[in-house]
C-alpha positions as CSV (number, residue, x, y, z in Angstrom):
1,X,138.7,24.1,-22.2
2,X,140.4,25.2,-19.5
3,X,140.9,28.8,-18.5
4,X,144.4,30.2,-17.5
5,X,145.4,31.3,-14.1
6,X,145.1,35.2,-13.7
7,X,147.4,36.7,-11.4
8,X,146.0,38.8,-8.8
9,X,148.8,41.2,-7.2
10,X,148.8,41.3,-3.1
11,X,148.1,44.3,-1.2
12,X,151.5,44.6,-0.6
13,X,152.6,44.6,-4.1
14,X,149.8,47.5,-5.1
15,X,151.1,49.3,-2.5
16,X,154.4,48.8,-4.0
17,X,153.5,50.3,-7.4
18,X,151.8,52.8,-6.2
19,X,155.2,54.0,-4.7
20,X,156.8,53.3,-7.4
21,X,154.7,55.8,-9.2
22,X,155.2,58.4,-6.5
23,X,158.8,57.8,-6.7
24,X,159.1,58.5,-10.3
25,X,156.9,61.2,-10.0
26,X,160.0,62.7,-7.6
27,X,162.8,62.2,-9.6
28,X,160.9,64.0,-12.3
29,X,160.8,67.0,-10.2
30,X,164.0,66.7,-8.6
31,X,165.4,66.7,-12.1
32,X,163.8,69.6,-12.7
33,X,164.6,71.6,-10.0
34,X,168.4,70.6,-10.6
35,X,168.9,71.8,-13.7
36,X,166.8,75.1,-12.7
37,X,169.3,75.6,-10.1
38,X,172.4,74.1,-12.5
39,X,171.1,77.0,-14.9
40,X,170.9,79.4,-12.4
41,X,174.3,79.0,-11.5
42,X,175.4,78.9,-15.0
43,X,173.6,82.0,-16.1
44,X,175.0,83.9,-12.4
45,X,178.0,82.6,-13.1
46,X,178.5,84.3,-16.1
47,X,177.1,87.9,-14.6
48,X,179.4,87.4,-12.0
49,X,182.0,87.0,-13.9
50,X,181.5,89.9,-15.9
51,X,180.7,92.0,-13.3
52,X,183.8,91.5,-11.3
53,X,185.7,92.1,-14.7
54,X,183.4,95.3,-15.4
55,X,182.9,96.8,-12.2
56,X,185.2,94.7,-9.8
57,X,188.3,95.7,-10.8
58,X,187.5,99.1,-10.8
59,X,187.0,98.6,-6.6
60,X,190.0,97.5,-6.6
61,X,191.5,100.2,-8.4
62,X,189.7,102.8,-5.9
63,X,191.3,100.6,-2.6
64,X,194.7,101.0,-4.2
65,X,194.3,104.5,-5.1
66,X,193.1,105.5,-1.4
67,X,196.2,103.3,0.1
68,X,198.5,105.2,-1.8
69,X,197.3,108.4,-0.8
70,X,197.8,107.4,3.1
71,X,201.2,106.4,2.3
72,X,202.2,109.3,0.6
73,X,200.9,111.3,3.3
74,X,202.7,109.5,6.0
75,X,205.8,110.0,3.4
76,X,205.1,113.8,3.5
77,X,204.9,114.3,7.0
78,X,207.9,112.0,7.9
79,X,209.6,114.8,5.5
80,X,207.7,118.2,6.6
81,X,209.2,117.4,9.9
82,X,212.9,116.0,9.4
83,X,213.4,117.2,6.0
84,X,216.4,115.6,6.2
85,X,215.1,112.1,7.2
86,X,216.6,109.1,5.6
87,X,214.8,108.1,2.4
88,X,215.3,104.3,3.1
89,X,214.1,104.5,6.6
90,X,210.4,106.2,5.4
91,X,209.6,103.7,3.1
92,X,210.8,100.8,5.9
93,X,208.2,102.4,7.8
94,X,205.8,103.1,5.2
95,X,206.0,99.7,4.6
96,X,205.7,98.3,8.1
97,X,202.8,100.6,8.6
98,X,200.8,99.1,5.9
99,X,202.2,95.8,5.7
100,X,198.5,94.2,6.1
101,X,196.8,96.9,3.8
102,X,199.2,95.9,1.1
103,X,198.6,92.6,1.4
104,X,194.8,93.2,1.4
105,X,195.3,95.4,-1.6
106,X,197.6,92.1,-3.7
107,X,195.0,89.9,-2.7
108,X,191.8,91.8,-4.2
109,X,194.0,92.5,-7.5
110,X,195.0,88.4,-7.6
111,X,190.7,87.9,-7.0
112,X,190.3,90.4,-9.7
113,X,192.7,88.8,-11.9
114,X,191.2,85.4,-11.6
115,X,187.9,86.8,-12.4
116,X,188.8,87.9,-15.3
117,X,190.6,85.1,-16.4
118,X,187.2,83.3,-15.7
119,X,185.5,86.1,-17.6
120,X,187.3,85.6,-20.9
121,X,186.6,81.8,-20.3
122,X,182.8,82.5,-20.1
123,X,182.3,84.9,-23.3
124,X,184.4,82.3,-25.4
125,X,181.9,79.5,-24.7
126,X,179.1,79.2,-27.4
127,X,175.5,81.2,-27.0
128,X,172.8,79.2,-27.7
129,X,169.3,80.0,-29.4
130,X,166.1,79.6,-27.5
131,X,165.3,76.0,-28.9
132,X,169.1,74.8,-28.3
133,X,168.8,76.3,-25.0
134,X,165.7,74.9,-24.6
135,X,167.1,71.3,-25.4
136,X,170.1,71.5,-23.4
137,X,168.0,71.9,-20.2
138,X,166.0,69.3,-21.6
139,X,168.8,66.9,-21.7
140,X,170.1,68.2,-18.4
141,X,166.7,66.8,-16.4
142,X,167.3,63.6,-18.2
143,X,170.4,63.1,-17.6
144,X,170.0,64.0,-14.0
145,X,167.0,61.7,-13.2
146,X,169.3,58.7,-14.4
147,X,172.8,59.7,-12.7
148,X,172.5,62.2,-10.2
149,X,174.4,60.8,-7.0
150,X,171.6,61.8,-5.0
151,X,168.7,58.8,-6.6
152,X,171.7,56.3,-5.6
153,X,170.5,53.2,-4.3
154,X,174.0,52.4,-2.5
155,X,177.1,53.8,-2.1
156,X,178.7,52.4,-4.8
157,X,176.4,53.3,-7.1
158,X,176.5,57.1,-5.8
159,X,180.0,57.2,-6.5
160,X,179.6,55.9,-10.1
161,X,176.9,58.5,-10.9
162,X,179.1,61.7,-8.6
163,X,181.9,60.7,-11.7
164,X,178.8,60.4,-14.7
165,X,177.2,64.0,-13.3
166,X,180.6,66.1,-13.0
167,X,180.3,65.3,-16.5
168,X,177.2,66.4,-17.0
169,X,177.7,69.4,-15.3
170,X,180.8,70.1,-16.9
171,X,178.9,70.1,-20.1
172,X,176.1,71.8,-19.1
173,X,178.2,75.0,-18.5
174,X,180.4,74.5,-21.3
175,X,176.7,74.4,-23.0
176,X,177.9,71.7,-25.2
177,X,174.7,70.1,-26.7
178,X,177.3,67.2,-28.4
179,X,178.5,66.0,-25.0
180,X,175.0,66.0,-23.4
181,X,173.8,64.0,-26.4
182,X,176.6,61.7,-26.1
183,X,176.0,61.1,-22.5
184,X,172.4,60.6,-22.6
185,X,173.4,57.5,-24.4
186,X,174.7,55.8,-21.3
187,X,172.9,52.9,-20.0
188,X,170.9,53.6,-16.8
189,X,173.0,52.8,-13.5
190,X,171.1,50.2,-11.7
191,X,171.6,47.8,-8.6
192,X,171.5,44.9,-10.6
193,X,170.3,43.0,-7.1
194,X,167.7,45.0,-6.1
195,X,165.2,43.0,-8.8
196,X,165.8,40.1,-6.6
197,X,164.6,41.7,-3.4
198,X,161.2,40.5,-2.0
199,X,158.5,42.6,-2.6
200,X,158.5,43.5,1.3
201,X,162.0,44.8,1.2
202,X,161.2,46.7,-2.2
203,X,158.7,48.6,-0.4
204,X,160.1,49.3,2.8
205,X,162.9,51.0,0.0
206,X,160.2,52.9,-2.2
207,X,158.7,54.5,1.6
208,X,161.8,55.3,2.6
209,X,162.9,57.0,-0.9
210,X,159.7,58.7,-1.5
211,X,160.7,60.5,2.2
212,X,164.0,61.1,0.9
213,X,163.9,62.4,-2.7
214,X,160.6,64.7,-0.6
215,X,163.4,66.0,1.8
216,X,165.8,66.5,-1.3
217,X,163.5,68.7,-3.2
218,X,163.0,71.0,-0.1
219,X,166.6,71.3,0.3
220,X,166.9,72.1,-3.9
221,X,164.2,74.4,-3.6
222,X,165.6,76.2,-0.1
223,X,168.8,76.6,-2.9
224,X,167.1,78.2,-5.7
225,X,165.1,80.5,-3.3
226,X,168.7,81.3,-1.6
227,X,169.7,82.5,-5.1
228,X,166.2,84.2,-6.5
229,X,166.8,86.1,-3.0
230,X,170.3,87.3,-3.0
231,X,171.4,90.9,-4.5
232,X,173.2,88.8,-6.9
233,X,170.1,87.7,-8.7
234,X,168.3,90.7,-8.3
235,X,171.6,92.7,-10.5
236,X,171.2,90.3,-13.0
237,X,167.7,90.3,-13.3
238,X,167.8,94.0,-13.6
239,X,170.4,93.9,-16.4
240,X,168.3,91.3,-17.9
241,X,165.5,93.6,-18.2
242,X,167.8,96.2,-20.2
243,X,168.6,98.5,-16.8
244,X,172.5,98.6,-17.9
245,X,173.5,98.2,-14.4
246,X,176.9,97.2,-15.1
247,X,177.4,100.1,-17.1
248,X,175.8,102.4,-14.6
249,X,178.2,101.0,-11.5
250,X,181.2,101.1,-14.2
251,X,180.1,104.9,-14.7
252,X,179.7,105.8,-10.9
253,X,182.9,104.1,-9.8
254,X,184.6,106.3,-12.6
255,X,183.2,109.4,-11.4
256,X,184.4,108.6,-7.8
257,X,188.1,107.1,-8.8
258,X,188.7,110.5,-10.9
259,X,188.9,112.7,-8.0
260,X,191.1,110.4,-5.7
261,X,193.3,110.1,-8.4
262,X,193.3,113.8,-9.0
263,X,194.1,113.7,-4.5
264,X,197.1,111.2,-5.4
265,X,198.7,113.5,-7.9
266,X,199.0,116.4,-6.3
267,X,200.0,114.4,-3.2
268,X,202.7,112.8,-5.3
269,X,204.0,116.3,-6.7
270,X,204.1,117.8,-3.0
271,X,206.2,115.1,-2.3
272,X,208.6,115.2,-5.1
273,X,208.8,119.3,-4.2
274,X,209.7,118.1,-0.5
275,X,212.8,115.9,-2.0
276,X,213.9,118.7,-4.4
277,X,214.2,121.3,-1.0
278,X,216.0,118.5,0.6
279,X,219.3,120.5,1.6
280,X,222.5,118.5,-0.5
């Protein structure tokens, strides 16, 4: 009998699978370090949120308290000096005066508002347990090692997994385990040329990606370091903890507001005194 022809690969074509490997091996950890910095951005999302509807608007409430103070104290000395001055022609100054302060003022309670707004979104999506929560991220990495727009082959494949991963994003901080499962059912993009390729060109493209998904995962890890780094993260983790910094910055602000509003008061009765002595 006859034996059959055994195939023996080429150098070239080890060398090939061996970078196959490695490149697996990076998408792996690019998928994780995506959906640890998607989650990060969820979770600080969230605290940010809240603390700009806690404590934020309560800044805000300070800078507009300490404007009108100035005001009415220009409006009191424009009257201490011409008791007589016309009424119309103060607040035209006034309002020239602080025209940019104002502004500065509108703009921080429109922030403010928004946050809010963005606030109320983020408490009415769902909490998860540990395991769901545990699963989502799960579902995350896989869905990001087969769409994320950065383990594109081409350009048109990048912009048909940028469309798959807004999705996946979108669900990951809506925390929606149904979409992510629905998702994960997608076939895997693939160049359906690049089978055809010659094992030379395969492997001049496995070099080149292991280099790239290598520079990708120092860029996603200069990211999460940004945020693990930033007063941001270091609030949260705190309030994490059980610290109750949010509470304790609500608290201080309070303490401080209650004075200047006390100031504006008595500012606002001097003033009304002052247009009660104007002569008839």
């Amino acid at each position: 009998m006859g034996q059959g022809l055994v195939q023996v690969e080429s150098p070239e074509e080890r060398e090939y699978r061996r970078y196959l490997q490695d490149v697996e091996v990076r998408r792996r950890k690019v998928a994780d370090a995506q959906a640890e910095l998607e989650s990060l951005r969820t979770e600080l999302g969230r605290f940010v949120a809240e603390y700009h509807a806690r404590v934020g608007v309560l800044f805000v409430e300070r800078d507009r308290l300490a404007l009108s103070i100035e005001e009415y104290e220009v409006r009191i000395a424009r009257l201490h000096s011409s008791p007589q001055a016309d009424l119309e022609e103060i607040e035209r100054d006034v309002r020239d005066t602080f025209r940019k302060e104002r502004q500065h003022v509108r703009d921080e309670e429109q922030e403010s508002e928004q946050y809010q707004q963005e606030h109320r979104r983020q408490e009415e999506r769902p909490r998860l347990a540990g395991a769901e929560e545990a699963e989502l991220k799960r579902m995350y990495r896989d869905l990001a090692k087969r769409f994320h727009p950065d383990l594109a082959k081409s350009d048109e494949e990048r912009r048909q997994r940028e469309t798959v991963m807004q999705q996946v994003n979108a669900a990951f901080a809506d925390r929606s385990l149904d979409a992510l499962r629905n998702l994960l059912g997608r076939a895997e993009i693939d160049d359906p040329d690049f089978a055809r390729r010659s094992v030379g060109d395969k492997l001049v493209w496995a070099i080149r990606e292991v280099a790239r998904l290598d520079a990708l995962l120092e860029t996603l890890a200069g990211e999460v370091r940004e945020i693990r780094e930033s007063d941001t993260f270091d609030l949260w983790t705190r309030e994490k903890a059980g610290e109750r910094v949010l509470e304790q910055l609500e608290d201080d602000l309070k303490r401080e507001i209650r004075p200047v509003q006390e100031q504006l008061a008595a500012l606002i009765s001097t003033y009304r005194m002052h247009l009660e002595n104007r002569q008839p």
